[in-house]
N, C-alpha and C positions, 0 to 999 in steps of 0.2 A: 520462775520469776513471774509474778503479777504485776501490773500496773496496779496504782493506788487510783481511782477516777474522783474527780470532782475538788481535787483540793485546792487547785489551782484554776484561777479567771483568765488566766495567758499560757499561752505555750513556751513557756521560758522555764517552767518549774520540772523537777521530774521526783517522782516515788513512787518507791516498789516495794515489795515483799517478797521475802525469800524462807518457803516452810518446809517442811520434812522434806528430808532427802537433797536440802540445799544447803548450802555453810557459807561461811565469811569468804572462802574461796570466790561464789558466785556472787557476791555484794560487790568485792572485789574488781572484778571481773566487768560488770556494769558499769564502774566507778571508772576503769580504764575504755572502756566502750566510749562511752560519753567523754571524756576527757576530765574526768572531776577528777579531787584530793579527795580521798576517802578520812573521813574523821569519825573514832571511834573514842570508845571510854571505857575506862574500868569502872565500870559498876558497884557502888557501895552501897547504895538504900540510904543514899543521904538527901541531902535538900537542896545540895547546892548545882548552881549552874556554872554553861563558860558561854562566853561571845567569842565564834572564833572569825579571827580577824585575817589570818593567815591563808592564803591558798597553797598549802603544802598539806602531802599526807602526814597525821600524826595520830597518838594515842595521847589520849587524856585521864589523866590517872584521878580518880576520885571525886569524880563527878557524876549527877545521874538525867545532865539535860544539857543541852548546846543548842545554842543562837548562833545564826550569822547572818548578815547582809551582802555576802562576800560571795561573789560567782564564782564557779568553776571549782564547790566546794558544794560532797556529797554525805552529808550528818548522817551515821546508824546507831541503833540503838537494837539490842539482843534481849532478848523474852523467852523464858517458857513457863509460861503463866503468870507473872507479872503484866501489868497494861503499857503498851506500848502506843505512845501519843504523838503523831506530827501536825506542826501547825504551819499555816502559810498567812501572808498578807500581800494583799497586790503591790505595797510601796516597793518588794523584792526583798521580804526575811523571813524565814523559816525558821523551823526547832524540832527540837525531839528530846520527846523525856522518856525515861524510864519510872514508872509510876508500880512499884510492889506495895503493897503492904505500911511496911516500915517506910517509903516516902513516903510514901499518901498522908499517913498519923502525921509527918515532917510539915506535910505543905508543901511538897514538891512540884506541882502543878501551881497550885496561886503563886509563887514565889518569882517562877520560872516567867510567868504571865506578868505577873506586877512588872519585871527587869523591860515587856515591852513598852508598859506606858509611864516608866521613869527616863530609861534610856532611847528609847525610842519614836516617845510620842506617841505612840498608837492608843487609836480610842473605841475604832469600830474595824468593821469588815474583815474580823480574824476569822477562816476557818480551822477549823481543831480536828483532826481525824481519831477516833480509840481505836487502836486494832482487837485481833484476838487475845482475848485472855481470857480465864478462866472464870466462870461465871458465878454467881451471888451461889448457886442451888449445889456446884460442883465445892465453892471455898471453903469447908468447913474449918472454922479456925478453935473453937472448944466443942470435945464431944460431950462434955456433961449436962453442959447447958446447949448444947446442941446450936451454938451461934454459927452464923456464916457473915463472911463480910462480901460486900460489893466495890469493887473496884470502880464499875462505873460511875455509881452511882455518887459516890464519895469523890472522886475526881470530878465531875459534872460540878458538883458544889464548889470546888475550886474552880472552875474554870467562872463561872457566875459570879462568883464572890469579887473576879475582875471584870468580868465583861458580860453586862446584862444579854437575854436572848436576841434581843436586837441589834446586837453589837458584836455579836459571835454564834459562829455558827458549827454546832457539833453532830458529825458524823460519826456514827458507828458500827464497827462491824456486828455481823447477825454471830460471828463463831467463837465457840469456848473452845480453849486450847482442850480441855479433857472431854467436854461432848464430842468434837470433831478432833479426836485425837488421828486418825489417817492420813490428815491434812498438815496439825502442826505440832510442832513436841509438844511435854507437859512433863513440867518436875513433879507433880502430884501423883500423873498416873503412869510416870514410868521411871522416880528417880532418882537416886545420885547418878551424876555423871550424864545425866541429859544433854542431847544438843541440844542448839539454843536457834530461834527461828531471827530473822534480820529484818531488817527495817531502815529503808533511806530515804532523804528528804534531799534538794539541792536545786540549785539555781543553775543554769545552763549559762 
């Protein structure tokens, strides 16, 4: 387990990371440490988000990003090469998206953002963190035309598209899930049936 640094302006927030050789086990595990609800999702490469309101552990079926303003509730989200994004604001509300591919085309990032400053009023001082994922040089997505796509770069554009650079601020990790493959899985370089690396965001 890593600590996640900088994403949070108080000590009231916590995230972490859990890569090779860690599972939902130790997400888990933290989640009872700290005293959180653990909330997770079944992942479908859609668009849509949830607000959880709830301080209970639960799964969320069919979603690919959770909001909450609600303490003692710790949001993950599962990658292996996929972008895996948490965001905090000092009012007290976090999220976490799962950003593939097939969201990104979706608008899973802006959509997920717009739900802060319809629902929530936010207008500035969002930090956004990208974790590991797979990089622009590793994605190759057609080999004829020899394309690659960018995860970052393509989610960057959502996250602006709501909240100018002055108004948000995005961190990103330096690792590709398949350069730094020792570190964290990768369905590209090693797979069906990969494990999947974890990601938690939550209010204490």
């Amino acid at each position: 387990m890593q600590k996640i640094p900088h994403l949070f302006s108080n000590a009231d927030g916590v995230a972490a990371s859990f890569s090779r050789d860690e599972s939902l086990a130790n997400a888990q595990a933290f989640a009872d440490t700290n005293k959180l609800a653990l909330v997770r999702m079944l992942q479908r490469h859609t668009a849509k988000y949830m607000i959880v309101t709830e301080r209970k552990p639960q799964v969320i079926d069919a979603v690919d990003a959770l909001i909450t303003k609600q303490r003692g509730v710790l949001l993950a989200v599962k990658v292996a090469d996929c972008l895996p994004i948490l965001f905090s604001h000092p009012s007290g509300i976090v999220g976490a998206i799962h950003a593939g591919r097939a969201g990104t085309t979706k608008k899973i990032t802006q959509k997920t953002l717009q739900a802060l400053t319809t629902e929530f009023g936010i207008r500035e001082n969002l930090t956004v963190w990208f974790g590991p994922r797979i990089c622009k040089e590793c994605y190759q997505v057609n080999k004829q035309t020899d394309e690659h796509y960018d995860l970052v770069t393509e989610n960057s554009k959502q996250v602006q598209a709501v909240f100018s650079d002055s108004q948000a601020k995005i961190i990103i990790s330096e690792h590709c899930t398949a350069h730094h493959n020792s570190e964290w899985y990768s369905y590209r370089t090693e797979g069906k049936g990969v494990a999947m690396n974890w990601f938690v965001v939550g209010l204490l």
